[in-house]
C-alpha positions as CSV (number, residue, x, y, z in Angstrom):
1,X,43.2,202.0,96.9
2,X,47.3,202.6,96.9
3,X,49.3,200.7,99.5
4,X,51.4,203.4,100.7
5,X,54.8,203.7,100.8
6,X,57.7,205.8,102.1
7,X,59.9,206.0,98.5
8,X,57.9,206.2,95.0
9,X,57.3,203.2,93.1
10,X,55.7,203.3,90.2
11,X,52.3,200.9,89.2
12,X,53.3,196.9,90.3
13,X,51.9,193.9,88.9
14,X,48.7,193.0,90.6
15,X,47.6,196.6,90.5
16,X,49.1,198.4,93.3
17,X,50.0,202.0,93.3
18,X,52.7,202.3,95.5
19,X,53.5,205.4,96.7
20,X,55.2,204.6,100.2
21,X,55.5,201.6,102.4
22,X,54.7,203.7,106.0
23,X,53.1,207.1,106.6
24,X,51.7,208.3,109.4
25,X,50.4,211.4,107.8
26,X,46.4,211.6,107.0
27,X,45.1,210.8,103.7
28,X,45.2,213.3,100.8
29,X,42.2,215.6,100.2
30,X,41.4,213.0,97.2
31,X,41.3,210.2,98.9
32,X,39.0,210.2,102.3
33,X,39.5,206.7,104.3
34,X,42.9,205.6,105.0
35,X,43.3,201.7,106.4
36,X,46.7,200.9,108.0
37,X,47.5,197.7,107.9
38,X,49.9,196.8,110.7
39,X,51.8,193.6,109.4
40,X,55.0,191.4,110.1
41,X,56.7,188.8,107.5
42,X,56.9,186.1,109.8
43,X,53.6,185.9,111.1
44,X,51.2,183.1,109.5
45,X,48.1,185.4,110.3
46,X,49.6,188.2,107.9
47,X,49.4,185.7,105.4
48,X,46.4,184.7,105.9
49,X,45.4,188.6,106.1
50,X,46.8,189.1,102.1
51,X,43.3,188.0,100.9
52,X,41.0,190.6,103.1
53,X,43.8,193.2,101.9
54,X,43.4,192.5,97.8
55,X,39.5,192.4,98.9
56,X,39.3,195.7,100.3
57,X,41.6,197.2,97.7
58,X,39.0,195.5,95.3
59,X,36.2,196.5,96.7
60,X,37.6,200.5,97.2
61,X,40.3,201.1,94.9
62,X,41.2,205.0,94.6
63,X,38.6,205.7,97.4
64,X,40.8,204.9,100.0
65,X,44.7,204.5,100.6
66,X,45.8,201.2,102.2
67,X,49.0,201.6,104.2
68,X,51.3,198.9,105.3
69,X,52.9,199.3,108.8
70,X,55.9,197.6,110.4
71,X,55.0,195.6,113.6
72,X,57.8,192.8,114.2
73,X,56.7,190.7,117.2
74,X,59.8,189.4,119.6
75,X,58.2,186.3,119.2
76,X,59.4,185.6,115.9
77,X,63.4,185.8,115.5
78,X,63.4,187.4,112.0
79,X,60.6,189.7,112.0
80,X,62.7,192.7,112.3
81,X,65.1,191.6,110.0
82,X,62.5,191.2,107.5
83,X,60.7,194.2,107.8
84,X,63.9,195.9,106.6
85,X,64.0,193.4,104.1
86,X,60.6,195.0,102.8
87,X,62.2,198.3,103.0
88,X,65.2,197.2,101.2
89,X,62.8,195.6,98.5
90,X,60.6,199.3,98.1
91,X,64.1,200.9,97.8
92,X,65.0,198.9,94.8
93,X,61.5,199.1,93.4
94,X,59.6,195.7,94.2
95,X,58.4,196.5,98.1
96,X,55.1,194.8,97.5
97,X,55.9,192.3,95.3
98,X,58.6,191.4,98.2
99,X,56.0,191.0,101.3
100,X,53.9,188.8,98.9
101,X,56.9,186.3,98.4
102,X,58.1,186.8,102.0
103,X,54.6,186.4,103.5
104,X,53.8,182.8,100.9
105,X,56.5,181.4,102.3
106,X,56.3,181.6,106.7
107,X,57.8,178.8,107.2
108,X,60.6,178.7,105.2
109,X,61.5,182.5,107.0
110,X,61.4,180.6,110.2
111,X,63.8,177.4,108.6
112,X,66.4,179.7,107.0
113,X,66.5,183.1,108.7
114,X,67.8,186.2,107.5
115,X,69.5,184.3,104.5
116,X,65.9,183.4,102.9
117,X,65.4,187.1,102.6
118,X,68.1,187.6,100.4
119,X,67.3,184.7,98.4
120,X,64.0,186.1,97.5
121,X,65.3,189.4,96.8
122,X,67.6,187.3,94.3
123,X,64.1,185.6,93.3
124,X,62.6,188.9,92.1
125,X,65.8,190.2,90.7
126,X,66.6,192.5,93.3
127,X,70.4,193.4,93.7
128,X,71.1,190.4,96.6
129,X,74.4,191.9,97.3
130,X,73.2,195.3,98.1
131,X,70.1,193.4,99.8
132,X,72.9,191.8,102.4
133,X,74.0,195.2,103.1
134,X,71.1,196.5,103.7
135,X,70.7,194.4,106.3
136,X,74.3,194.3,107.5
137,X,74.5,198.3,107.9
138,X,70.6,198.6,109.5
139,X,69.9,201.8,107.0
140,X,66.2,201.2,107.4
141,X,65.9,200.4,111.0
142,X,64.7,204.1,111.9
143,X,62.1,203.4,109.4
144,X,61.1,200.2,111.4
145,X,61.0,201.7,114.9
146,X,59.2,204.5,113.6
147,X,56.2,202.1,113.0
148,X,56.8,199.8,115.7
149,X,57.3,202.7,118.7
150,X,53.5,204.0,116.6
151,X,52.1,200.7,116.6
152,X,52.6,200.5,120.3
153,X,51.7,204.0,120.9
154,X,48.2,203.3,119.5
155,X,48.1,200.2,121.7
156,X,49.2,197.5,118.5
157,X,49.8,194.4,120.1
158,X,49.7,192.1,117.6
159,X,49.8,191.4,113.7
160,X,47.3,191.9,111.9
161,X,45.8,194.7,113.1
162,X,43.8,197.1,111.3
163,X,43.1,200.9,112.0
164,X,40.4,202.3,109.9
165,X,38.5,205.4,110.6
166,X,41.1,205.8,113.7
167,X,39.6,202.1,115.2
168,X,41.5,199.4,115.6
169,X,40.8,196.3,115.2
170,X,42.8,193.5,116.3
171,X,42.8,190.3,113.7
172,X,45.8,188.5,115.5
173,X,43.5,187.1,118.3
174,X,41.4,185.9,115.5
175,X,40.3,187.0,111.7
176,X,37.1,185.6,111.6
177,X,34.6,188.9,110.7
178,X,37.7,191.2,110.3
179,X,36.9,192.2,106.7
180,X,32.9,192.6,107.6
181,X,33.7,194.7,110.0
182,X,36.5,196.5,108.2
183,X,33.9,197.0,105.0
184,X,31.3,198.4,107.9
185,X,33.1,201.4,109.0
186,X,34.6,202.1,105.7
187,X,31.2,201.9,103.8
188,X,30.0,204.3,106.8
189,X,33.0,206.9,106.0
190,X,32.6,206.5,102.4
191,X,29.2,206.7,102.4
């Protein structure tokens, strides 16, 4: 299973392929489910969410592709911010390794603001001055909107939310049998 990416990244540690963080497009021939993951850094459920995501990939690996999808809720002040962030990160070659730090640490996010995510790009040994940038000069807003304005379009309302098989399924009212029912309809499409 690859988390998919927009810019190639080579093999991270922790096994995923990442190709590109957001894609809309359908899964290659190869590879017949596609689950997108519709996430923001900020939220505690996303978090929480990491450990159904490393259970699918797991459980599927190269028989389906695992894409992660921008969905910054107003509700939290530096989703938006961080979601470029993540973009930022994939541009210099650590995207997933990024969300994972971002994501362990919620509530330091919500203490600190915009400034935490350059610390952890300085963390992982990201360039933190071209990180600050990044987010001064918005170069991956579009990128952002893009998944947001298709988040909503599908009817996305909150993080995490899951579309597998073209279903969604809605784990920020509540996880609990999200990964059952997640495993159901991809063990029906995979056969």
């Amino acid at each position: 299973m690859e988390l998919r990416r927009r810019s190639r990244l080579g093999r991270v540690p922790g096994g995923w392929d990442t190709v590109r963080m957001t894609d809309s497009s359908p899964a290659s021939p190869a590879v017949p489910l596609v689950i997108d993951v519709w996430c923001e850094l900020q939220c505690p459920d996303c978090r929480t969410a990491l450990d159904d995501v490393r259970a699918l990939r797991a459980r599927y690996g190269d028989r389906a592709e695992l894409r992660l999808r921008h969905f910054p809720l107003e509700k939290h002040k530096h989703a938006f911010a961080a979601a470029q962030a993540a973009e930022e990160a994939l541009a210099q070659g650590k995207g997933w390794e990024y969300v994972e730090a971002v994501l362990g640490r919620v509530e330091e996010l919500d203490r600190k603001g915009e400034p935490f995510l350059v610390e952890v790009a300085g963390e992982l040994g990201l360039d933190a001055e071209e990180f600050d940038t990044a987010l001064v000069d918005g170069r991956h807003i579009l990128i952002v909107d893009a998944d947001q304005a298709e988040g909503k379009a599908i009817g996305v309302t909150g993080t995490p939310t899951y579309v597998v098989d073209g279903e969604r399924l809605d784990g920020g009212k509540s996880q609990d049998g999200l990964r059952e029912r997640i495993v159901e309809i991809a063990d029906r499409v995979l056969g």
